[in-house]
C-alpha positions in Angstrom: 216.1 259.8 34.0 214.7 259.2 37.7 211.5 257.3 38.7 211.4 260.9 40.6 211.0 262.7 37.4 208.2 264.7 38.0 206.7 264.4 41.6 203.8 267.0 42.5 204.1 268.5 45.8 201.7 267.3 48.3 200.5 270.9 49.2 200.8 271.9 45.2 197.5 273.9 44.1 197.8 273.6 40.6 196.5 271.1 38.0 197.4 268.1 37.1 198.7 267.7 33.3 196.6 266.3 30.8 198.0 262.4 30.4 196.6 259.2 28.4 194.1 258.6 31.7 192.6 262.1 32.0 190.6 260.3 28.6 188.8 257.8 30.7 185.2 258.5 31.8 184.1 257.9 35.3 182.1 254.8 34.0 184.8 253.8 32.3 186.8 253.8 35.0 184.3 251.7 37.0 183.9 248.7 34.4 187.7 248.8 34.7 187.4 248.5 38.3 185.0 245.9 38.5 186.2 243.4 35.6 189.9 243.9 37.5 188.6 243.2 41.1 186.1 240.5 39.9 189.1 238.6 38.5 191.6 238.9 41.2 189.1 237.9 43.9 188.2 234.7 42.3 192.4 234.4 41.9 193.1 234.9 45.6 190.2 232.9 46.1 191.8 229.8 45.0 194.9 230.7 46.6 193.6 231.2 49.8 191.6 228.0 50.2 194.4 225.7 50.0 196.0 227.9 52.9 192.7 227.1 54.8 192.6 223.4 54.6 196.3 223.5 55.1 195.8 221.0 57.6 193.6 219.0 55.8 195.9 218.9 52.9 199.0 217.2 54.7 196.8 214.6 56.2 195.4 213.9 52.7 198.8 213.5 50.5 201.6 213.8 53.3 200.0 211.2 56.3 202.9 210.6 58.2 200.6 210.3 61.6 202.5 213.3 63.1 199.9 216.4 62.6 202.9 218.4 63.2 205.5 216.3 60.0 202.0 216.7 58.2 201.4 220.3 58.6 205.0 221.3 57.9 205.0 219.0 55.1 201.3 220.9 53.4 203.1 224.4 54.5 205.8 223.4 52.6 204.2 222.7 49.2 202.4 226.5 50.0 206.3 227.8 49.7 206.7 225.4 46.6 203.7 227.9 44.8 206.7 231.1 45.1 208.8 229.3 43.5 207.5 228.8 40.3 206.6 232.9 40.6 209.3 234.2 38.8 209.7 232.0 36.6 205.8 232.8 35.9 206.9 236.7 35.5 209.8 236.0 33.1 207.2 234.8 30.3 203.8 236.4 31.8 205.8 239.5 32.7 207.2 240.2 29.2 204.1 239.3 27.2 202.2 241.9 29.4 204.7 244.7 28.1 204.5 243.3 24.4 200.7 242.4 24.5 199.2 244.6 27.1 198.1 244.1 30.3 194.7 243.0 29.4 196.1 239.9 27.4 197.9 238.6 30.7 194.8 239.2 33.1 192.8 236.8 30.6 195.5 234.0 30.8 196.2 234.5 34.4 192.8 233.7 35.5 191.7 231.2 33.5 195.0 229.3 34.2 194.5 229.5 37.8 190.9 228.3 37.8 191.8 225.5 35.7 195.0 224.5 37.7 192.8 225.1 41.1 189.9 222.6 39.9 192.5 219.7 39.1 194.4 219.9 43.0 190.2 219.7 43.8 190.0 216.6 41.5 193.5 214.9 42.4 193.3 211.4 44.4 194.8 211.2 47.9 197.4 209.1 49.0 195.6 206.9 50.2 193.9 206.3 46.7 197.3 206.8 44.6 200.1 206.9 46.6 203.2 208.4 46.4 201.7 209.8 42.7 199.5 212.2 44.9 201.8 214.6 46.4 204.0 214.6 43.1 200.8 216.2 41.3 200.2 218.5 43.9 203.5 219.7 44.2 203.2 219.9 40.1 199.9 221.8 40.3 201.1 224.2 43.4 203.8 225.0 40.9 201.8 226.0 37.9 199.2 227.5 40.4 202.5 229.8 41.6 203.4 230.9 38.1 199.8 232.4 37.4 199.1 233.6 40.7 201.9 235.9 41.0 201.7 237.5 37.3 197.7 237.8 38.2 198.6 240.5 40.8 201.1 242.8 39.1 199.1 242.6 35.9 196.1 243.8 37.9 198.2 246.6 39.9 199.4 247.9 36.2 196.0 247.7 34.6 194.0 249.9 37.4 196.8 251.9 38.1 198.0 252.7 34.1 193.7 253.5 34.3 193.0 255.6 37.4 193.5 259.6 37.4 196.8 260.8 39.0 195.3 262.0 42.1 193.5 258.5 43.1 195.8 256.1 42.2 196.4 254.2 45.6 192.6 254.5 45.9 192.3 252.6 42.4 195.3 250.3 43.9 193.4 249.3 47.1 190.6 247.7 44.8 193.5 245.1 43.9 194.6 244.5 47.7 191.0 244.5 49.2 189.2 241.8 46.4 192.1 239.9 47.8 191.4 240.9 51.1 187.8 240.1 50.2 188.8 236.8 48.6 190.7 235.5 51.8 187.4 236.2 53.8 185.2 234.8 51.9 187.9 231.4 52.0 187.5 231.7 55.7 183.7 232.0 55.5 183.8 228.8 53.3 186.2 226.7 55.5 184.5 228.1 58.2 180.7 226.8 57.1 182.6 223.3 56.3 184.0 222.9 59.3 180.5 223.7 60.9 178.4 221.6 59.0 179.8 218.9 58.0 181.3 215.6 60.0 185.1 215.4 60.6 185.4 213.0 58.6 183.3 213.8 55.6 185.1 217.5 55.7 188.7 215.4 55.6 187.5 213.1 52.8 186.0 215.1 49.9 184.4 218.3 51.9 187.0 220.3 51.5 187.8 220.0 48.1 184.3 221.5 47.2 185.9 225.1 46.9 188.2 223.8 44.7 186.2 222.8 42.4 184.0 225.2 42.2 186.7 227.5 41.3 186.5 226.4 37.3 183.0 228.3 37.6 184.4 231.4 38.5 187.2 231.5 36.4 184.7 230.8 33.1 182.7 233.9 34.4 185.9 236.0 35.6 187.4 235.1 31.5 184.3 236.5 29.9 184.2 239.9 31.8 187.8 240.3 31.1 187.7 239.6 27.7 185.3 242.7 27.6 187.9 244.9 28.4 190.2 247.1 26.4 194.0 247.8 27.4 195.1 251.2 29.4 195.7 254.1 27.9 199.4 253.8 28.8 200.1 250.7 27.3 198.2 252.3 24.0 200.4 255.2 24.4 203.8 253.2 24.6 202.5 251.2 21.9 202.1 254.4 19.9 205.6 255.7 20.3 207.5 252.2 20.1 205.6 251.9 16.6 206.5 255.4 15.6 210.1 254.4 16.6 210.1 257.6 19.4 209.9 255.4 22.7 212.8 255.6 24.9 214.8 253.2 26.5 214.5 252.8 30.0 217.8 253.6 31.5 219.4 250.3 33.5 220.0 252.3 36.6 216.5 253.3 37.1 215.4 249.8 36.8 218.1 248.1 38.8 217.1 251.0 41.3 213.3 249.6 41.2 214.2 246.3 41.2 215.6 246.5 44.1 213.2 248.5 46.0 210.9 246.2 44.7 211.9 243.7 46.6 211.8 245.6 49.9 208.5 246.5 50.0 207.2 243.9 47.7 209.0 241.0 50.4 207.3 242.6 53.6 204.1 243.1 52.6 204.1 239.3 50.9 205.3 238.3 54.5 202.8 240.3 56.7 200.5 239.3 54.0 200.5 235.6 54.4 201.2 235.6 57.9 197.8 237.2 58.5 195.6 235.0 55.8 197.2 231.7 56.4 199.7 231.4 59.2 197.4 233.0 62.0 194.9 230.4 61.9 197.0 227.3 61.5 198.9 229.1 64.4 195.7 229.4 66.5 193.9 226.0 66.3 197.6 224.7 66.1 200.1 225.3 68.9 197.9 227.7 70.4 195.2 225.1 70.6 192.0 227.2 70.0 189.1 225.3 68.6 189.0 225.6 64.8 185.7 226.8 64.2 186.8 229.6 67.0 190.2 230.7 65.2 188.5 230.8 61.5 185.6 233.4 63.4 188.5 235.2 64.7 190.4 235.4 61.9 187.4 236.1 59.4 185.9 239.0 61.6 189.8 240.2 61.3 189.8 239.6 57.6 186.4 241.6 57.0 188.3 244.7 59.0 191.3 244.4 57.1 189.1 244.6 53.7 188.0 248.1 55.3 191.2 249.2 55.7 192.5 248.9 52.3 190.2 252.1 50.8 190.6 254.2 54.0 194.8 253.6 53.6 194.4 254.5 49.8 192.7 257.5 50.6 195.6 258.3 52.8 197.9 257.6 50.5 196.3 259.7 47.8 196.6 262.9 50.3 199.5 262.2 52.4 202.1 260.4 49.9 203.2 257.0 49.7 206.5 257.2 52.2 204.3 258.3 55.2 201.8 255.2 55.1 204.4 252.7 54.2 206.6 253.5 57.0 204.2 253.6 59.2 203.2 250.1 58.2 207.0 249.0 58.5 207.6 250.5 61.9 204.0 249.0 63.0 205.7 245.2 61.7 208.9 246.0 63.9 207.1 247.1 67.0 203.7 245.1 66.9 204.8 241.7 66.4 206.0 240.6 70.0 202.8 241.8 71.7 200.5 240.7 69.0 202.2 236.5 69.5 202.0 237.2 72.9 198.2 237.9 72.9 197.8 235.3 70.4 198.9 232.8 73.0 197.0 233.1 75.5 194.6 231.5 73.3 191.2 233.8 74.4 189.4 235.4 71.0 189.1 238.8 72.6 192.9 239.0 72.9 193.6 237.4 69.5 191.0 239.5 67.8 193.0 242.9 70.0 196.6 241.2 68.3 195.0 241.0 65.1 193.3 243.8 64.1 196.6 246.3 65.0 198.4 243.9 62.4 196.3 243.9 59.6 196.3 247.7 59.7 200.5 247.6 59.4 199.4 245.3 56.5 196.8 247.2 54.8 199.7 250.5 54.8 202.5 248.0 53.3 199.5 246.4 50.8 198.1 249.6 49.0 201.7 251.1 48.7 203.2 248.2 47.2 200.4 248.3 44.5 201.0 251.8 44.0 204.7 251.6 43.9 204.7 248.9 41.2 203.6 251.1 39.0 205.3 254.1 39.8 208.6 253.2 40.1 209.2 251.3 36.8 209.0 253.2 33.4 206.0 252.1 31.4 207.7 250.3 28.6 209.2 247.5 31.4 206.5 248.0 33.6 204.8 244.5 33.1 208.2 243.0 33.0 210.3 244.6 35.9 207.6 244.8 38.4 206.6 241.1 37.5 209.6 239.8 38.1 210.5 241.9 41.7 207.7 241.0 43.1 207.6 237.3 42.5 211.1 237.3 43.6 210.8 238.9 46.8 207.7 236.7 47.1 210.0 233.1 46.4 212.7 234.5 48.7 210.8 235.9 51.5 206.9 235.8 51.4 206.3 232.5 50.4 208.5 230.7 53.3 207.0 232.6 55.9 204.4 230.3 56.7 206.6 227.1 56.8 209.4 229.5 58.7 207.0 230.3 61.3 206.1 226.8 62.1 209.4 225.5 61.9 210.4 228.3 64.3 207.4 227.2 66.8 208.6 223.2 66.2 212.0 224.1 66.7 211.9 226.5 69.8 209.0 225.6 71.6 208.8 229.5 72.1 204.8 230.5 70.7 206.1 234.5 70.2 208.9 233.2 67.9 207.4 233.8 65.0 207.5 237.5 65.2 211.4 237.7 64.5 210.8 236.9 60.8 208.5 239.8 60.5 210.4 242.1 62.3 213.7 241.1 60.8 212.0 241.4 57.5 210.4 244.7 57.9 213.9 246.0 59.1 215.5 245.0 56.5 213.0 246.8 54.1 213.2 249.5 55.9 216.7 250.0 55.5 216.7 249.6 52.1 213.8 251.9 51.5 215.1 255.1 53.7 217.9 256.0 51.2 216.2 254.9 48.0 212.3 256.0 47.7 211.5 258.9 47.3 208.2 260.8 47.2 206.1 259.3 43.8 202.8 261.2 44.4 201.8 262.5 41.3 204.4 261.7 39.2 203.8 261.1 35.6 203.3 257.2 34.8 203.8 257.3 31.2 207.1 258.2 30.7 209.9 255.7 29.1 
């Protein structure tokens, strides 16, 4: 058994089988759609805002008097979230594949709004001491362990829903309410920063987000809890209780697992580079005002929103390979220029560096989603894709941030952040060549 097993042709004229999904109505479909994206905006909401006030954050519960130490030191507790990922996917993942997807969306986004609310409601150090950074590190860890099992429950709930011939299109509603989610993060810092005195923003003004996220996740809970589980996690539940499901085969799932990490580890670096590096980078060592670099980066944000349904679209007609290597080749190639623009520090240039890269992003975005739940068989779906992506997340997305810094601390180069990217995307690259193959059309509900 191969997570090829039955690819349709790209130029194929002929119908697609009747599967579990074909049963969905349109409206159906759309309340899917919506209780999904609902949820996993307010998720990458919370996430997002503690990116935003990054800066903030160290000076609140890492003063050291060194913006630089305090920076590192709030970019660092990001990385801490990854950590606690897959240890998140070993028990979220599993539950998902025993209790259906719908059960983990529920848990996921309550947990993170209630996890979110308490960093908003924790003391500083100046209040606390040394207890303060110990409970944020504590929460960033818990936050981690929902967060990542959030987005793979989401990608196998809309995809395990959407007809065969739309799938990426279904999967770019998961990457753009995230998109969506870091804008509207921007938006928020951004009105903050704008409205608000230094000093009032660095004492309590930016934990208002925070604590409105417990709102959110109440509302996100209750249209979830409306929902009913995919018709291929009914289907799997049918055969395993009739005793006819099949065991995935270890060599297709060490095979995904692996790929998993590939393409799961560049897009969860390009990812966070562009939604939380960029903008520390820009009113950082770049030294643009940071009202200035949070209108850049939003306006960038809003585009890269766009691009997620137009590159699902693509990916629907022209196959998943074609679009994710062209976002691979674009995170080689781009990188240099797009630092090198960025430091010049002028917001026509930035936006010119920007816009480029969140295009290679969107390509690497929508085909990860799709992937996650093609490449896995649906009895370990939940589990396998759970777990490779919050590993490739610990190991290489989740560092990126603090890596890039530490890269501009160390060299005093402002371009040397690109060689992470590009040594990342190369590396997925060269795992991907000889291992994916074409998964357009194949049939999801197998093993």
């Amino acid at each position: 058994m191969d997570n090829t097993r039955t690819p349709a042709s790209p130029t194929q004229a002929e119908p697609a089988p009747v599967t579990a999904t074909t049963a969905l109505s349109r409206s159906d479909r759309t309340r899917r759609m919506v209780a999904v994206g609902i949820g996993n905006f307010m998720e990458w909401f919370d996430f997002a805002i503690y990116g935003y006030f990054a800066a903030i954050i160290g000076a609140q519960f890492f003063p050291s008097g060194d913006p630089t130490a305090e920076m590192l030191s709030s970019l660092a507790v990001f990385a801490v979230g990854f950590i606690s990922r897959p240890f998140g996917a070993l028990i979220l993942g599993p539950l998902g594949d025993r209790l259906g997807r719908r059960a983990v969306l529920i848990i996921t986004v309550l947990g993170m709004g209630i996890i979110t609310t308490l960093i908003g409601l924790t003391p500083s150090y100046a209040t606390i001491g040394i207890a303060a950074p110990v409970i944020i590190v504590i929460l960033r860890l818990l936050q981690g362990a929902f967060a990542g099992s959030e987005w793979t429950s989401a990608a196998a709930y809309i995809g395990e829903s959407a007809p065969r011939q739309h799938r990426a299109l279904y999967a770019s509603v998961v990457t753009g309410t995230a998109g969506l989610a870091f804008l509207i993060g921007t938006v928020t810092a951004a009105i903050l920063t704008a409205s608000m005195p230094e000093d009032a923003l660095n004492s309590w003004g930016w934990r208002v987000p925070f604590l409105a996220s417990i709102l959110m996740a109440i509302v996100a809970t209750y249209i979830r809890r409306k929902l009913v589980d995919t018709p291929v996690f009914e289907e799997v539940e049918r055969k395993r209780a009739s005793n006819t499901l099949e065991k995935a085969p270890r060599g297709v799932v060490a095979k995904a697992f692996v790929m998993t990490l590939a393409f799961s580890g560049i897009f969860g670096v390009g990812l966070y580079y562009l939604i939380t590096y960029m903008n520390n980078f820009l009113s950082g060592p770049v030294g643009m005002p940071r009202l200035e670099a949070l209108t850049v980066c939003g306006i960038v944000m809003a585009i890269y929103v766009c691009f997620n349904p137009l590159v699902g679209a693509l990916v629907d007609k022209l196959g998943r390979r074609p679009l994710l290597y062209t976002g691979l080749i674009g995170l080689i190639v781009w990188p240099v220029p797009a630092f090198l623009l960025m430091s010049t520090g002028n917001a026509w240039l930035v936006a010119v560096a920007l816009i480029p890269f969140a295009f290679f992003v969107a390509c690497t975005a929508v085909v990860n989603n799709v992937l996650l739940v093609e490449v896995f068989p649906a009895s370990v779906r939940a589990t396998g894709s759970a777990i490779g992506y919050n590993v490739a997340y610990a190991a290489l997305a989740g560092p990126g941030p603090l890596i890039a810094a530490a890269l501009v601390a160390g060299t005093g180069l402002l371009i040397s952040p690109a060689f992470y990217v590009i040594a990342v995307a190369i590396l997925a690259l060269a795992i991907l060549v000889p291992t994916l193959k074409e998964t357009k059309g194949i049939d999801i509900s197998q093993g």
